[in-house]
N, C-alpha and C positions, 0 to 999 in steps of 0.2 A: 211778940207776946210769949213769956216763959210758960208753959204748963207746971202743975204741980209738981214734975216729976222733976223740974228744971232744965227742963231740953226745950229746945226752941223748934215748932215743927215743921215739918221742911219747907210746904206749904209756902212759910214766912219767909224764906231765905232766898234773893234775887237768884236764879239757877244761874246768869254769869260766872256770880263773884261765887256761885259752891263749886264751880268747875275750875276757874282760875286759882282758888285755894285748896284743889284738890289736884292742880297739876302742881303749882308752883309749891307747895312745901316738899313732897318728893325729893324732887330734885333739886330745891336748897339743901335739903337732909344728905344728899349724894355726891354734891359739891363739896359740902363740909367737911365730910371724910374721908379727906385725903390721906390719912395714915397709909404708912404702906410697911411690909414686911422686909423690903430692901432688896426684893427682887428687882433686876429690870424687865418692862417687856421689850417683849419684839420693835425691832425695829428704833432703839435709842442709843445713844452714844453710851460711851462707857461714865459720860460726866451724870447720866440719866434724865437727860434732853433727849425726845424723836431726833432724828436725822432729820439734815431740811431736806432731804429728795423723798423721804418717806411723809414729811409734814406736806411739803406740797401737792403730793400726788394724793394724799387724802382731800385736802382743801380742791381740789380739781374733781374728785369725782366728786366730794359733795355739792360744787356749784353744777356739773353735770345733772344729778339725779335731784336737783331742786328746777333745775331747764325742763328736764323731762316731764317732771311735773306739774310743771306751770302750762306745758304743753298741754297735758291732759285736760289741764282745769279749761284753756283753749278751747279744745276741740267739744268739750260738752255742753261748754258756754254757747256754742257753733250749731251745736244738735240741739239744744235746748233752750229756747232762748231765757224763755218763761221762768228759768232759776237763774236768771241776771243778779235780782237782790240778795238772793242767797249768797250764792259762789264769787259774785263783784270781792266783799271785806275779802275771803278770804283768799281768792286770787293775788290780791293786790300782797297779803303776807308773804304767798308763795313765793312773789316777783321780789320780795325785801331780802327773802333768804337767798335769794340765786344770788341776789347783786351784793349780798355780805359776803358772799361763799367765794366770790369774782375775785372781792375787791383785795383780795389776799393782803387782808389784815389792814389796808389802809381804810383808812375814812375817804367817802366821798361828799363834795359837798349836795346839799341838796337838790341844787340846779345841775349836777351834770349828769349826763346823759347815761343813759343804759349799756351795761359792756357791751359789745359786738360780742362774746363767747356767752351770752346768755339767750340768744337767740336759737332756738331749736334747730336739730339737723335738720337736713332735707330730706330726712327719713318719711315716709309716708306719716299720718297725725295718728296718733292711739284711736282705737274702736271705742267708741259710744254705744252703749244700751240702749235700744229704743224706747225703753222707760223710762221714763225719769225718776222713778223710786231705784229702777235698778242703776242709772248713772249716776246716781249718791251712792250708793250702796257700793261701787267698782272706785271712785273716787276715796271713799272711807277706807276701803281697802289698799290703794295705792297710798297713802297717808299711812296705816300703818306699816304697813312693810317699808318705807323711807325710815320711819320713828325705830323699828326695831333695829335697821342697818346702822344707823345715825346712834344709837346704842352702844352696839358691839363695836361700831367706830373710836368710843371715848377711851379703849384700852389701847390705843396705839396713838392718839393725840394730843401734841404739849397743850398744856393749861390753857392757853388763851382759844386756841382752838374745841378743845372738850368744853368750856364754857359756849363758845358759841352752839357747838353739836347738842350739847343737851338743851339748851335754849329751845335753837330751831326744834327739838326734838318733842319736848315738851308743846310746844306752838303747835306741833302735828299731831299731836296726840289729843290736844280739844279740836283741833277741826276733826275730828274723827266722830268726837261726841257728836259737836253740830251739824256732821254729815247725818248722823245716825236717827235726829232726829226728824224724824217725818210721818 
């Protein structure tokens, strides 16, 4: 329903799809402009391609610090059971970015199996809050700080990769919202 003033009130608007069109035009807008000054950064050839040892070693800690946090999502799910419905959708995104981050650039199909390098160390599991507002709350926050690294990341990664990073980046940054809401 429009108001007289011609705004639609929020009220009316599915909060999904104002969070999806408030993550995804950003970073369509950020994608776009690609203009560049003709500097290189760090870390590219003289052709102004990354390095592949520098493209890989980014691609590696990103599927690292998407393991890590799939861990987390783990170990809360573990302490918590009672946010199964919650945390299940967006666990399972976590687990999509690890195995994108893995699959170093290849497609896998959908039946095959999970990398063995997505599997957690045998690091002890991250601490859980014994609340559950505060284990959303340490979750929301592990999510942004990947979103902000995954960030700073997109200035030293070729195209297909900085596409992926802001992607996953973006994806982290509404679990954040839906962490937050409680």
């Amino acid at each position: 329903m429009i108001t007289g003033r011609g705004t639609v009130p929020l009220s009316n608007i599915p909060r999904r799809r104002a969070v999806r069109a408030a993550l995804v035009l950003p970073a369509a807008a950020g994608l776009l402009g690609g203009c560049s000054d003709g500097t290189r950064p760090q870390g590219t050839s003289a052709k102004g391609s990354p390095s592949a040892d520098a493209s890989v070693a980014l691609r590696r800690r990103a599927a690292r610090d998407s393991a890590a946090l799939l861990a987390r999502y783990d170990a809360t799910l573990a302490a918590h059971p009672d946010l199964g419905a919650r945390l299940r959708p967006l666990r399972a995104e976590v687990a999509g970015h690890a195995e994108a981050f893995a699959s170093n650039g290849r497609t896998a199909s959908p039946s095959a199996a999970p990398s063995p390098s997505l599997s957690p160390s045998p690091s002890a599991p991250p601490s859980v809050p014994a609340r559950a507002g505060d284990a959303l709350s340490a979750l929301a926050a592990a999510e942004r700080a990947l979103c902000d690294a995954r960030a700073a990341a997109l200035l030293d990664a070729p195209p297909e990769l900085a596409r992926l990073l802001a992607s996953v980046a973006a994806c982290g940054a509404g679990h954040v919202l839906l962490l937050k809401e409680h």
